[in-house]
PyMOL CGO cylinders between C-alpha atoms (Angstrom):
from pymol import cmd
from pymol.cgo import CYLINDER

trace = [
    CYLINDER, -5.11, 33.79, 17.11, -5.70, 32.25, 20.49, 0.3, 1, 1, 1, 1, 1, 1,
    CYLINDER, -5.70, 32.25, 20.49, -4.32, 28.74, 21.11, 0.3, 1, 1, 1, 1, 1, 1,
    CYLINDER, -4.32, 28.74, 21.11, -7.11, 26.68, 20.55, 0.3, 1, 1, 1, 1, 1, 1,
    CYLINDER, -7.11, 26.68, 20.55, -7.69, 28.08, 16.82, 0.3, 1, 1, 1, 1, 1, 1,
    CYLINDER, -7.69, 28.08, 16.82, -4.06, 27.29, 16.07, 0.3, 1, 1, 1, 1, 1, 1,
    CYLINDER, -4.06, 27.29, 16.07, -3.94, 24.06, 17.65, 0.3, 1, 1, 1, 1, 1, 1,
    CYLINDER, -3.94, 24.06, 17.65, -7.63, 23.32, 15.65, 0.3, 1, 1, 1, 1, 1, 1,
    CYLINDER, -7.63, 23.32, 15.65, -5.29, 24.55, 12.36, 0.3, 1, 1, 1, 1, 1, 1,
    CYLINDER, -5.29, 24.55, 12.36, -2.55, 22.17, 13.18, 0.3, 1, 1, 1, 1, 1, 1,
    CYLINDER, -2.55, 22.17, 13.18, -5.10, 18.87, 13.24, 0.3, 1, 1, 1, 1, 1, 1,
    CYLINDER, -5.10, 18.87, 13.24, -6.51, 19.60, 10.28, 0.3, 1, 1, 1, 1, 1, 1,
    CYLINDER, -6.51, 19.60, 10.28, -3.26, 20.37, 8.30, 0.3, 1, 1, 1, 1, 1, 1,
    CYLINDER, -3.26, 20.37, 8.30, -1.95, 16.75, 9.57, 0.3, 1, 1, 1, 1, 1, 1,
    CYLINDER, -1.95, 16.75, 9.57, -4.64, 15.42, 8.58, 0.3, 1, 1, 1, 1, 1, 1,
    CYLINDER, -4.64, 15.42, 8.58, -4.67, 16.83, 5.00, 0.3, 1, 1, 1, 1, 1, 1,
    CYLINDER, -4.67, 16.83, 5.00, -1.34, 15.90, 4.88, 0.3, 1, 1, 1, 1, 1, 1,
    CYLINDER, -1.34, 15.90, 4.88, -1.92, 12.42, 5.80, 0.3, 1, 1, 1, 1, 1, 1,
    CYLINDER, -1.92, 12.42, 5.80, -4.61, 12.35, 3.31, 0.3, 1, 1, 1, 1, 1, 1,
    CYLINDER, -4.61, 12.35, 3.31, -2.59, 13.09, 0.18, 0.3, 1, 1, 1, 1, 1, 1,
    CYLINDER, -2.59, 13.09, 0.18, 0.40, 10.88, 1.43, 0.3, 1, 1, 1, 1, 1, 1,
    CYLINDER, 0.40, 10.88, 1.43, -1.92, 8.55, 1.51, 0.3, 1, 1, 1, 1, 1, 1,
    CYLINDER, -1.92, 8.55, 1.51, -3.58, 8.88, -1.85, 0.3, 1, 1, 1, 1, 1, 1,
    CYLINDER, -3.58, 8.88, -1.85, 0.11, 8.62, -3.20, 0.3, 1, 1, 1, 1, 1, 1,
    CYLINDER, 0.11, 8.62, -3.20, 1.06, 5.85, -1.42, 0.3, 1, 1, 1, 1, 1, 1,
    CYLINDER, 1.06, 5.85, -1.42, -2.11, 4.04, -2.63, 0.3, 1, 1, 1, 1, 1, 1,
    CYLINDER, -2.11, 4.04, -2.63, -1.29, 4.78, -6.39, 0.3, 1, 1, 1, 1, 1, 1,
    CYLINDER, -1.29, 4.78, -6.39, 1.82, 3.45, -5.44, 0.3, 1, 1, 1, 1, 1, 1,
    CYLINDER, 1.82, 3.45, -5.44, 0.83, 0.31, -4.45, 0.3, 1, 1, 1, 1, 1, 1,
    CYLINDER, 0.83, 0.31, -4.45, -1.93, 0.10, -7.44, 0.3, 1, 1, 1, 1, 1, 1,
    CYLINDER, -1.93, 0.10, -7.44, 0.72, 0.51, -9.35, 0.3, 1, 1, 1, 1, 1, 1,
    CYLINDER, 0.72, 0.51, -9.35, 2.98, -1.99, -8.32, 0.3, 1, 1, 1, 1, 1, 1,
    CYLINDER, 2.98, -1.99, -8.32, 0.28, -4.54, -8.04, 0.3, 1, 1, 1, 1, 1, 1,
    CYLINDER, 0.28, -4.54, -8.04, -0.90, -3.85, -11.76, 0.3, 1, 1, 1, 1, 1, 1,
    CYLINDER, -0.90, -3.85, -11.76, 2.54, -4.54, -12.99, 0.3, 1, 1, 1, 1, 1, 1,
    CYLINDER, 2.54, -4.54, -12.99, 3.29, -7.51, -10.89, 0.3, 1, 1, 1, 1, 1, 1,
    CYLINDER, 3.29, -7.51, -10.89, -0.21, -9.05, -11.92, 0.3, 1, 1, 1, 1, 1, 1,
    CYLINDER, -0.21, -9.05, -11.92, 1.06, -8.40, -15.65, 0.3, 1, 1, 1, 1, 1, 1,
    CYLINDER, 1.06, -8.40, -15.65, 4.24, -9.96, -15.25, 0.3, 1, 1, 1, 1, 1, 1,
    CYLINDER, 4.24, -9.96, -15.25, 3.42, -13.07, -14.00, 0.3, 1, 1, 1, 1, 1, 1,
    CYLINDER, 3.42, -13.07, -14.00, -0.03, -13.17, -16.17, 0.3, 1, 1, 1, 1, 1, 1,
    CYLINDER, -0.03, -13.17, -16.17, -2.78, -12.18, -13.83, 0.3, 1, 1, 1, 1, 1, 1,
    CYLINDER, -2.78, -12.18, -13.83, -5.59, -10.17, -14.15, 0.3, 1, 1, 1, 1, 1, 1,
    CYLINDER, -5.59, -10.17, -14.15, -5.70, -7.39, -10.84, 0.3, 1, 1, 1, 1, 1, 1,
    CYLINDER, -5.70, -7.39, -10.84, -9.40, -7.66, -10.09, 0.3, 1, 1, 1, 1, 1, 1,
    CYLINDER, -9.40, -7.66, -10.09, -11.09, -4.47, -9.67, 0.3, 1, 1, 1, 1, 1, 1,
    CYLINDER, -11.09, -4.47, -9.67, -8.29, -2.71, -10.56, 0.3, 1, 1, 1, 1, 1, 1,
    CYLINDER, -8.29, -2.71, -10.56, -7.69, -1.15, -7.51, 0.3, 1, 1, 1, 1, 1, 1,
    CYLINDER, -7.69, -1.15, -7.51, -5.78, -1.98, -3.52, 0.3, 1, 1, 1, 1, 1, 1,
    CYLINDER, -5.78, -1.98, -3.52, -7.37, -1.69, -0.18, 0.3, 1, 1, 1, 1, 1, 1,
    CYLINDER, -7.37, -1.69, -0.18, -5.61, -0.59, 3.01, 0.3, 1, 1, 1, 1, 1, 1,
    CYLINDER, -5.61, -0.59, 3.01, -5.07, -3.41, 5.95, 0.3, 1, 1, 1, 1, 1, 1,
    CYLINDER, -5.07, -3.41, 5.95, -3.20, -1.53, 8.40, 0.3, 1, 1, 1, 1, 1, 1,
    CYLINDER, -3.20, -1.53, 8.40, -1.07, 1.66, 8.67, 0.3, 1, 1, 1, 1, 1, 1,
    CYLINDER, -1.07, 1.66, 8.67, 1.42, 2.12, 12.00, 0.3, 1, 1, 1, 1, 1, 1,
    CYLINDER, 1.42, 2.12, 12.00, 4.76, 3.86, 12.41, 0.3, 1, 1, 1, 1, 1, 1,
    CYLINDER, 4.76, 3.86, 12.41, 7.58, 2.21, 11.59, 0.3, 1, 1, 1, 1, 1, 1,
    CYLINDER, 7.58, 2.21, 11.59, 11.25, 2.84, 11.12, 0.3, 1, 1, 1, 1, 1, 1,
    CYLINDER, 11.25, 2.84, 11.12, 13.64, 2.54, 7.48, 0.3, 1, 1, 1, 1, 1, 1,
    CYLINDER, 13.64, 2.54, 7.48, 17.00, 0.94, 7.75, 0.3, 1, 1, 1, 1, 1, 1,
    CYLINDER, 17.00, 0.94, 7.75, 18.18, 4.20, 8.46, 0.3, 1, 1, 1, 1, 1, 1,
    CYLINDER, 18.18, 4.20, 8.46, 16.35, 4.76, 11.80, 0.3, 1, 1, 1, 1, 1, 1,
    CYLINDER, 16.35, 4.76, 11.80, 14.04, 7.29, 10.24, 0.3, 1, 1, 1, 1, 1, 1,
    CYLINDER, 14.04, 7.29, 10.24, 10.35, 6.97, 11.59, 0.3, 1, 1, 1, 1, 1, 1,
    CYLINDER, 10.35, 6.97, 11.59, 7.79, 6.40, 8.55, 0.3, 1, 1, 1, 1, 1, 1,
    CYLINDER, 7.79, 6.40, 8.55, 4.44, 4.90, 8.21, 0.3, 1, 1, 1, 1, 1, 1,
    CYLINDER, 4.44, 4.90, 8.21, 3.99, 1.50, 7.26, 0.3, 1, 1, 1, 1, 1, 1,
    CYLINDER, 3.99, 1.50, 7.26, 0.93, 0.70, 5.20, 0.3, 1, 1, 1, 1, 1, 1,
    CYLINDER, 0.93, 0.70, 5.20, 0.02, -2.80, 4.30, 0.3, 1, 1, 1, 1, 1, 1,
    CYLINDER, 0.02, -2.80, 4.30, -2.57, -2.88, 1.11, 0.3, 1, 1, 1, 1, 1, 1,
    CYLINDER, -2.57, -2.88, 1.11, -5.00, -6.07, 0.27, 0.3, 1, 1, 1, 1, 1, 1,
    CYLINDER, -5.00, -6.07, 0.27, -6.07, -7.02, -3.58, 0.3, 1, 1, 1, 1, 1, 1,
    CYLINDER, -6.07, -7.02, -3.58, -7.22, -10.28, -5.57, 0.3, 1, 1, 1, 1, 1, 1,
    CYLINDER, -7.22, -10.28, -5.57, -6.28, -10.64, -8.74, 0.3, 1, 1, 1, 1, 1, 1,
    CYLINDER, -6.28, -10.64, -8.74, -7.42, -14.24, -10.97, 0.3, 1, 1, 1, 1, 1, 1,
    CYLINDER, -7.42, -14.24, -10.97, -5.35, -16.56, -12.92, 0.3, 1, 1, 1, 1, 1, 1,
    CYLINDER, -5.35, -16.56, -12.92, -8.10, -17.63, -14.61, 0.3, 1, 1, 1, 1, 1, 1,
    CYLINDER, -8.10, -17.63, -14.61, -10.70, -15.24, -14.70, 0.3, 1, 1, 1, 1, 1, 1,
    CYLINDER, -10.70, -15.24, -14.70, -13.29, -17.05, -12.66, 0.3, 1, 1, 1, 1, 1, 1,
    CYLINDER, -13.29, -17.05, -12.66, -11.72, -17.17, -9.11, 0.3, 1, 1, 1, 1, 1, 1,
    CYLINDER, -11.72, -17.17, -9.11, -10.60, -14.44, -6.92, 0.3, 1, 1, 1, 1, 1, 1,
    CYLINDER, -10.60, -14.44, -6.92, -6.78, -15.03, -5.07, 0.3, 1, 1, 1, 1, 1, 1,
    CYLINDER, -6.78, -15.03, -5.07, -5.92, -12.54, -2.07, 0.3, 1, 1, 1, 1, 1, 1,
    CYLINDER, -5.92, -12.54, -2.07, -2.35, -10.13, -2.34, 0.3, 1, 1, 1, 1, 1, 1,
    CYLINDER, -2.35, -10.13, -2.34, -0.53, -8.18, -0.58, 0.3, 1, 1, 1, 1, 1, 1,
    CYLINDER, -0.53, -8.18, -0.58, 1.73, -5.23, -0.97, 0.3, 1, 1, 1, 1, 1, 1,
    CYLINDER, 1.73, -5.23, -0.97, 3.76, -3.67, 2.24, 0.3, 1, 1, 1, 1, 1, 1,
    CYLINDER, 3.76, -3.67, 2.24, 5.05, -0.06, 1.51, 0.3, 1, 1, 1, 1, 1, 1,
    CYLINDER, 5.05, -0.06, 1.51, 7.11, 2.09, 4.07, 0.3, 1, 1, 1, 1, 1, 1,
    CYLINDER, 7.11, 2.09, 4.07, 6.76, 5.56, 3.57, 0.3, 1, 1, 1, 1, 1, 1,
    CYLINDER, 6.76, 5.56, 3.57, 6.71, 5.45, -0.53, 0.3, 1, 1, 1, 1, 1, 1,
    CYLINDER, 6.71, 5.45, -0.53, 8.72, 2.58, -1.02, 0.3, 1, 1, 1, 1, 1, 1,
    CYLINDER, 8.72, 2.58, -1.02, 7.63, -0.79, -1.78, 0.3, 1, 1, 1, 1, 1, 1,
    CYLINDER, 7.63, -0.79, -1.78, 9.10, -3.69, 1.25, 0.3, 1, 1, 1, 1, 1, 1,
    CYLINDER, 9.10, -3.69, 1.25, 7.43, -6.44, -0.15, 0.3, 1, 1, 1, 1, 1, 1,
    CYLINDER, 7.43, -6.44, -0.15, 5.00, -8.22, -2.63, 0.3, 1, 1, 1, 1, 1, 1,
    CYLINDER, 5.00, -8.22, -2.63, 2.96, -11.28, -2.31, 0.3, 1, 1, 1, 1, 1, 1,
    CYLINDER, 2.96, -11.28, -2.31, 1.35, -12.48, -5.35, 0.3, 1, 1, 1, 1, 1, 1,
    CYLINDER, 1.35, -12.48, -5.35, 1.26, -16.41, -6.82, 0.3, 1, 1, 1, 1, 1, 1,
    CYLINDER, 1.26, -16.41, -6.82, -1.09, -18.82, -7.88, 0.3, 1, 1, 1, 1, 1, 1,
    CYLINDER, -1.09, -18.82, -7.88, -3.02, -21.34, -5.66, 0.3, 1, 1, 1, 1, 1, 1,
    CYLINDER, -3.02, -21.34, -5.66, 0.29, -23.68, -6.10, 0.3, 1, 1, 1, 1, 1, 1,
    CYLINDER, 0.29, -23.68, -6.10, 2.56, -21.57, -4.58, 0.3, 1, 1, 1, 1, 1, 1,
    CYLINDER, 2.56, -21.57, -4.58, 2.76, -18.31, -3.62, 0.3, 1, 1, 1, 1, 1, 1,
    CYLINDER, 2.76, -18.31, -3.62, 5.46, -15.54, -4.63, 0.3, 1, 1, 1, 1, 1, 1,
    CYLINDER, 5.46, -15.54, -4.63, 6.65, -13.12, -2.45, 0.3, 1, 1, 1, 1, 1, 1,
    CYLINDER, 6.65, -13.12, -2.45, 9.28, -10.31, -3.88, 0.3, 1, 1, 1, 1, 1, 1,
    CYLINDER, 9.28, -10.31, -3.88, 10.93, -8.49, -1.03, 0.3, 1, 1, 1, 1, 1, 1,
    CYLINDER, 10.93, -8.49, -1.03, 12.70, -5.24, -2.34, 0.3, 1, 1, 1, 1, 1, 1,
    CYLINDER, 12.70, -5.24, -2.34, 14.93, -3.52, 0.01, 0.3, 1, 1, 1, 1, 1, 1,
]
cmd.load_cgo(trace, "trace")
């Protein structure tokens, strides 16, 4: 195999890799979202996240990971759409902001 054809093998195995990391660090944050909207008594809307922003970023330990910060609106009512936000690194949920139009929650977990 000649250079280019392994180099051309290496891109598209990082990116298949960041594609499944990704789809489990999505279901991750759906997750978390879904039971943070059903603790407090919110309804996640569309039942689903979306991703804001992904960079590199490093753990308490000094270990280099990706930061991805996820959007959703869940309702307290019903009829009204509120904006969230869930920050993983790597797999791990950093922090949680979800709260009613009074105030607003945020759960940090380290």
């Amino acid at each position: 195999m000649s250079f280019i054809e392994i180099s051309v093998l290496v891109v598209f195995s990082a990116l298949g890799w960041l594609w499944l990391d990704s789809l489990k660090a999505r279901e991750i944050a759906v997750t978390a979202a879904r039971n943070a909207c059903a603790a407090d008594g919110y309804l996640l809307l569309d039942d689903t996240v979306a991703i804001a922003s992904l960079k590199p970023a490093r753990n308490d330990e000094g270990r280099l990971l990706l930061q991805r910060s996820y959007d959703f609106e869940y309702s307290d009512t019903g009829d009204n759409r509120i904006a969230g936000g869930i920050l993983l690194l790597g797999h791990r949920v950093i922090m949680l902001n979800i709260g009613s139009r009074e105030g607003s929650n945020v759960y940090t977990l380290h």
